[in-house]
N, C-alpha and C positions, 0 to 999 in steps of 0.2 A: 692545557698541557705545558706550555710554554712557561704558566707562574707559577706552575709546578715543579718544576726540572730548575727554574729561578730561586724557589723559595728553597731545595733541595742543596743548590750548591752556595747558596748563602748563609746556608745551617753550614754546611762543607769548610767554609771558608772560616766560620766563626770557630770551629772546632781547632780547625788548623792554629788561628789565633793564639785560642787557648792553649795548647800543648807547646806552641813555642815559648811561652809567659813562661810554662810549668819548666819544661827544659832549661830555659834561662834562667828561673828561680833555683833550679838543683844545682843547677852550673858555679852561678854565682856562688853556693853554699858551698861545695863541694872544692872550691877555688881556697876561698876562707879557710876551709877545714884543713886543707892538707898546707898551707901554710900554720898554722896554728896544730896541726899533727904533735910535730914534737914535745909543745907544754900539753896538750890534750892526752896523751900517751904517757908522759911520766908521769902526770898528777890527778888523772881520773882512771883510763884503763889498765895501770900500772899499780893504782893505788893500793885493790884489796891484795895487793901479793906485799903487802908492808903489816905490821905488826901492829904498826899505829893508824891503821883504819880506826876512822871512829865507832865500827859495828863492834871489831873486836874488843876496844877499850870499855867500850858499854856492857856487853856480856863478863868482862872481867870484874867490873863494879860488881854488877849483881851476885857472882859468884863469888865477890869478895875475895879473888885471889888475883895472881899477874899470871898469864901462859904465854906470854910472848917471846921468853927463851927459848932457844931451838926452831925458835918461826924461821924458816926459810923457804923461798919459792925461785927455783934459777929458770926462768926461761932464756932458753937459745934458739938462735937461726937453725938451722940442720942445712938451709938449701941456698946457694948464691945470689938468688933472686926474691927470696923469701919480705926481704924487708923494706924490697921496694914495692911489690905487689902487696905487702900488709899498707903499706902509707896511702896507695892508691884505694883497695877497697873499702879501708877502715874510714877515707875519706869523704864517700861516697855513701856508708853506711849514714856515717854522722850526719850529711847531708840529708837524705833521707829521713830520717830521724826530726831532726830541726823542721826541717820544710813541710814536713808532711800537712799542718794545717794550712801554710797557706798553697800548699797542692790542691786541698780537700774546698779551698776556697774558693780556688780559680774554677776550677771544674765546676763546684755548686752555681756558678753566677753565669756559666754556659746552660746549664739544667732547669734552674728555677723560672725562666719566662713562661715555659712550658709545663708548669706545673700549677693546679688549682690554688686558692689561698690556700685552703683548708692544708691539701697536700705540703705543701712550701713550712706550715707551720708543724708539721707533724716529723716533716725531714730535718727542719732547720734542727726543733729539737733534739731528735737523733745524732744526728752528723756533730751537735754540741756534746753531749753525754757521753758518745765514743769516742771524741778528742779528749774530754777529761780522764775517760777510763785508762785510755793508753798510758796517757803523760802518769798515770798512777802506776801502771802495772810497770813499765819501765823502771825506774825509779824503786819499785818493788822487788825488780831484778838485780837493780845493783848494789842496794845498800843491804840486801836480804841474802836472797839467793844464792848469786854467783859467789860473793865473800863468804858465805858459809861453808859453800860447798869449795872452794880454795884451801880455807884454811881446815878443812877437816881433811881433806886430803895430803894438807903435806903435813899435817901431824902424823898421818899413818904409817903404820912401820908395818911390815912383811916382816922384813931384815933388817937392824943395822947396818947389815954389810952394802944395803941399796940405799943408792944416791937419788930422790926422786928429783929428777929434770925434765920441763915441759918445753915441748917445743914450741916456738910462737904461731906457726898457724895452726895449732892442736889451740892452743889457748883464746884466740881472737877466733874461731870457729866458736867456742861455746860460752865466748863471753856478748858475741852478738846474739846466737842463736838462742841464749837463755834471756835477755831480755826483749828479743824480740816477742818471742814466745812467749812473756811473761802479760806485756801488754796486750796479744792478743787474748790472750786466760780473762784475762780480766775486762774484758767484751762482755764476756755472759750475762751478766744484768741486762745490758742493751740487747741481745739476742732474746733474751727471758719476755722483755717488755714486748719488743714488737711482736711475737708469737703471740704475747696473751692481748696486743689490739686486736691481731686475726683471729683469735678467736680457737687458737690452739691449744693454749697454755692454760689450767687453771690449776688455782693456788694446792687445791689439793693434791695433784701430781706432784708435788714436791713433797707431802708427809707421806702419802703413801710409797716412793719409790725413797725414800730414803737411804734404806740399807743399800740397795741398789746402786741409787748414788754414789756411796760412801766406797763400794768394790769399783766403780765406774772410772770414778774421779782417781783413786789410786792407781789405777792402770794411766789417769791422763798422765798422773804426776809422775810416774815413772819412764813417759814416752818423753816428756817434755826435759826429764831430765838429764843434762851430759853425761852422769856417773850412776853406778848401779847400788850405791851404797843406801841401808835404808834410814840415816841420819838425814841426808840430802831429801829422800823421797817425801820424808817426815813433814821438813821444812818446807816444803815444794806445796803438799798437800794440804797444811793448814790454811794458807792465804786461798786458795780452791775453794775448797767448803766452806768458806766464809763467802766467799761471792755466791756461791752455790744457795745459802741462807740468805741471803740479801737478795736474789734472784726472784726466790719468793713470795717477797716482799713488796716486789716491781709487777706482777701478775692479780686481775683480778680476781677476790674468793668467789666460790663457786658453792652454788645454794645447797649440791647434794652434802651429804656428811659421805665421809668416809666408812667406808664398810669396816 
């Protein structure tokens, strides 16, 4: 009992370990971030409310015209504390963000002693493929998503006679929460895969629920989205259904045929 209650609070103690590495890791990030805030905030989260985003100037090529007249995007403080509590969380997001692999690292190196080869190599690979999926979906949010759905909204008009003005934490609410969200979306493959190891998933559940899908995934794209407009939902949904098809892809086929 004795090198039980020993070997229990020695796991106890290495976890402790661990979580203070991870905490100091955020720490440190999170220290960085909010000194580097202010170039971080005018020249990346500030960016898609400028004209000359490289998303917009790319779609103006294609459409072989210029729309960047009339582009304007004013966000304001509304509240006295607003823009130090944005410096602080936006700090913390970035943190996060950054750190997260080698969060996922620390933690995996507490886990793996205790894990069979066989298991270790089946995780390593996961824990590898949903680091790259994120770092994708992210990055899918910003140079995609959130800029589209920006600048299609301040082209819209109701009125002339309205001024559209965002306020900064309306704006940093769904410029985190849409690429957070965007990274997670794009998991699916990795969810698709390990289902069809267990023995859940076969390929043919994907041709036969298609249409299904296709109403399914619309409702995600319109959960995940900040705006109700269905330009944005459009957008939202395409990069979806493509992982949704790729998903399939990742799942072993299955001997029956399709009815």
């Amino acid at each position: 009992m004795a090198d039980k209650e020993s070997t229990f609070w020695d796991h106890l103690d290495a976890l402790r370990r661990v979580l203070v590495r991870v905490v100091a890791v955020v720490a440190v990030l999170g220290v960085g971030a909010f000194v580097a805030m202010p170039w971080i905030f005018d020249n990346v989260i500030m960016a898609p409310c400028s004209p000359s985003f490289p998303v917009y100037e790319l779609f103006d090529r294609i459409a072989g015209q210029t729309t960047a007249d009339g582009f304007e995007v004013d966000v304001v403080s509304l509240e006295l504390a607003s823009q130090l509590f944005v410096h602080l969380s936006a700090s913390c997001w970035v943190a996060l963000i950054v750190g997260f692999p080698v969060v996922i690292y620390l933690l995996w190196g507490f886990v793996a002693p205790g894990l069979y080869e066989h298991e270790r190599r089946g995780i390593t690979r996961a824990f590898f493929f949903g680091n790259v999926m994120f770092y994708l979906g992210v990055p899918a949010g910003y140079f995609l998503i959130f800029p589209l759905t920006v600048r299609f909204l301040a082209d819209y008009r109701l009125s002339e006679a309205i001024r559209p003005i965002v306020s900064l934490d309306s704006y940093m609410d769904n410029f985190f929460t849409l690429l957070l969200m965007m990274g997670a979306v794009f998991e699916l493959p990795l969810l698709a895969w390990l289902l069809g190891k267990m023995g859940v998933l076969r390929r043919d559940f994907f041709g036969r629920y298609r249409r299904h899908a296709i109403v399914a995934l619309l409702v995600v794209a319109a959960l995940i989205t900040p705006t109700g407009d269905p330009f944005t939902l459009f957008i939202v949904f395409i990069p979806i259904y493509t992982l949704w098809e790729a998903s399939a892809r990742l799942v072993p086929a299955s001997d029956k045929r399709l009815p």
